[in-house]
C-alpha positions in Angstrom: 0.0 0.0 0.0 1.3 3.4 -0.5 2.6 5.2 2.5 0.7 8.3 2.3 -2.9 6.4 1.5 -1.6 4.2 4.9 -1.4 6.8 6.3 -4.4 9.3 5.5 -6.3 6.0 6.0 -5.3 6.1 9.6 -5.9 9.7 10.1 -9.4 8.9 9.2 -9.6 6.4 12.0 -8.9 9.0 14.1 -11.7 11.1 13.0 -14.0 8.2 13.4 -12.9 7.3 17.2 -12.9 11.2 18.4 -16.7 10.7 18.4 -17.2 7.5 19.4 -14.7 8.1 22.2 -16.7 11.3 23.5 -19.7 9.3 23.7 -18.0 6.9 26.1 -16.8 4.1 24.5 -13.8 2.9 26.2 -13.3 0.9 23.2 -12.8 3.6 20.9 -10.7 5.7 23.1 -8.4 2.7 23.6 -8.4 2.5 19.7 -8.1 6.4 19.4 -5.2 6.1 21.5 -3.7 3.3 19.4 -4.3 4.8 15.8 -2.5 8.5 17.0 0.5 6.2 18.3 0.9 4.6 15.4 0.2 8.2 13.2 3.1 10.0 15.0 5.4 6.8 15.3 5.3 5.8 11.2 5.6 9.4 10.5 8.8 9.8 12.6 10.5 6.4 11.2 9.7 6.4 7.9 8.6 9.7 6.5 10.0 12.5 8.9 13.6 11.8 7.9 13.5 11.5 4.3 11.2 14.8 4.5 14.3 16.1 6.9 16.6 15.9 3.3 14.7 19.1 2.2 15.8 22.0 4.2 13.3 24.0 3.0 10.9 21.6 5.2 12.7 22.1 8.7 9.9 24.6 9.8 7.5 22.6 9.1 8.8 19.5 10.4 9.9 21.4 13.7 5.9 22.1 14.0 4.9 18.5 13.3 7.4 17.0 15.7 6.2 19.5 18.4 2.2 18.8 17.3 3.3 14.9 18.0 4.3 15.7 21.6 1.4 17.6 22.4 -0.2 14.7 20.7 1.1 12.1 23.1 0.9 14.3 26.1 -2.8 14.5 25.8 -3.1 10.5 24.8 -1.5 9.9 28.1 -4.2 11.9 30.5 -6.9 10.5 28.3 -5.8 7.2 29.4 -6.1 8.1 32.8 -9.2 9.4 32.6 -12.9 7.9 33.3 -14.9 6.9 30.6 -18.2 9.1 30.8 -16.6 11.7 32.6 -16.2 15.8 31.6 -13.1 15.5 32.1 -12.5 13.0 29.0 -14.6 15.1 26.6 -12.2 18.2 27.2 -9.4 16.3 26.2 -11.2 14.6 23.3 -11.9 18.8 22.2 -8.4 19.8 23.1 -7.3 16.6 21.1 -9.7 17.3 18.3 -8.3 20.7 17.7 -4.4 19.9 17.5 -5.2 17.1 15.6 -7.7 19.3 13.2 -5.0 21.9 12.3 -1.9 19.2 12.9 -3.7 17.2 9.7 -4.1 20.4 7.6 -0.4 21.2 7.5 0.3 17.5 6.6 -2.1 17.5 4.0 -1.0 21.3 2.7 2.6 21.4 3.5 4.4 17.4 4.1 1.8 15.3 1.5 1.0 17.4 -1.3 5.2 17.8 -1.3 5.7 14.0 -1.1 3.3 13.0 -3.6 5.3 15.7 -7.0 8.6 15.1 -5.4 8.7 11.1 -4.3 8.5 8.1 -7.4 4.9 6.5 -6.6 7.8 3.4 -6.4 9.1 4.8 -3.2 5.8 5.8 -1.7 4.7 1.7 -2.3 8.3 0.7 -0.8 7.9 3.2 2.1 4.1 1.8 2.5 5.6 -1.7 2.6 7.8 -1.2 5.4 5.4 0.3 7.6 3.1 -2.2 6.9 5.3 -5.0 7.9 6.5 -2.6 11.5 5.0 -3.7 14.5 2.4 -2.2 16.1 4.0 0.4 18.9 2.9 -1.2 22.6 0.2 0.8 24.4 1.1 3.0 27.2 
């Protein structure tokens, strides 16, 4: 599979468990949690550091990185927190709107570059390997 339809695939997970996870199913936080691991973690292996051979990109990169440790901060306090419980849905929102704008600038800025700069070969051999990557552990 290509890398970047991997990947935008996953993102859509996302999407999908934000809702079902503000509604209260533990379920689809625990698979909310999961997906974003796995977003930031295949990003930072396989696409961040042939991205990283553009200097022009830096800036951009330097936001994603940062967007990724917001990202995980937030995954670990929804973890900890009760299912049904206000507390939850205000992290689902704060999660929501890094992840809203954090998908924008991948989609503007990091895959609209990758798909005229990168062979569709290397995107399929890029795909491949994060395909065949473990699954990160959960927290």
């Amino acid at each position: 599979m290509n890398a970047l339809e991997l990947l935008r695939g996953l993102d859509e997970e996302v999407r999908r468990g934000l809702e079902a996870a503000r509604d209260g199913d533990e379920g689809a936080r625990d698979g909310l949690v999961a997906h974003l691991r796995e977003h930031c973690s295949l990003q930072e292996e396989h696409l961040f550091p042939k991205i990283e051979e553009n200097a022009a990109a830096a800036d951009v990169l330097d936001d994603l990185y940062r967007d990724h440790e917001i990202i995980i901060d937030v995954l670990l306090e929804l973890e900890r927190s009760p299912v049904h419980s206000p507390e939850l849905v205000a992290l689902i929102d704060e999660l929501e709107e890094v992840l809203e704008a954090h998908f924008a600038v991948e989609e503007a800025d990091v895959y609209s570059y990758i798909e005229g700069a990168w062979p569709p070969a290397l995107l399929e051999e890029i795909g491949a390997a994060m395909e065949r990557r473990p699954k990160p552990p959960a927290a």
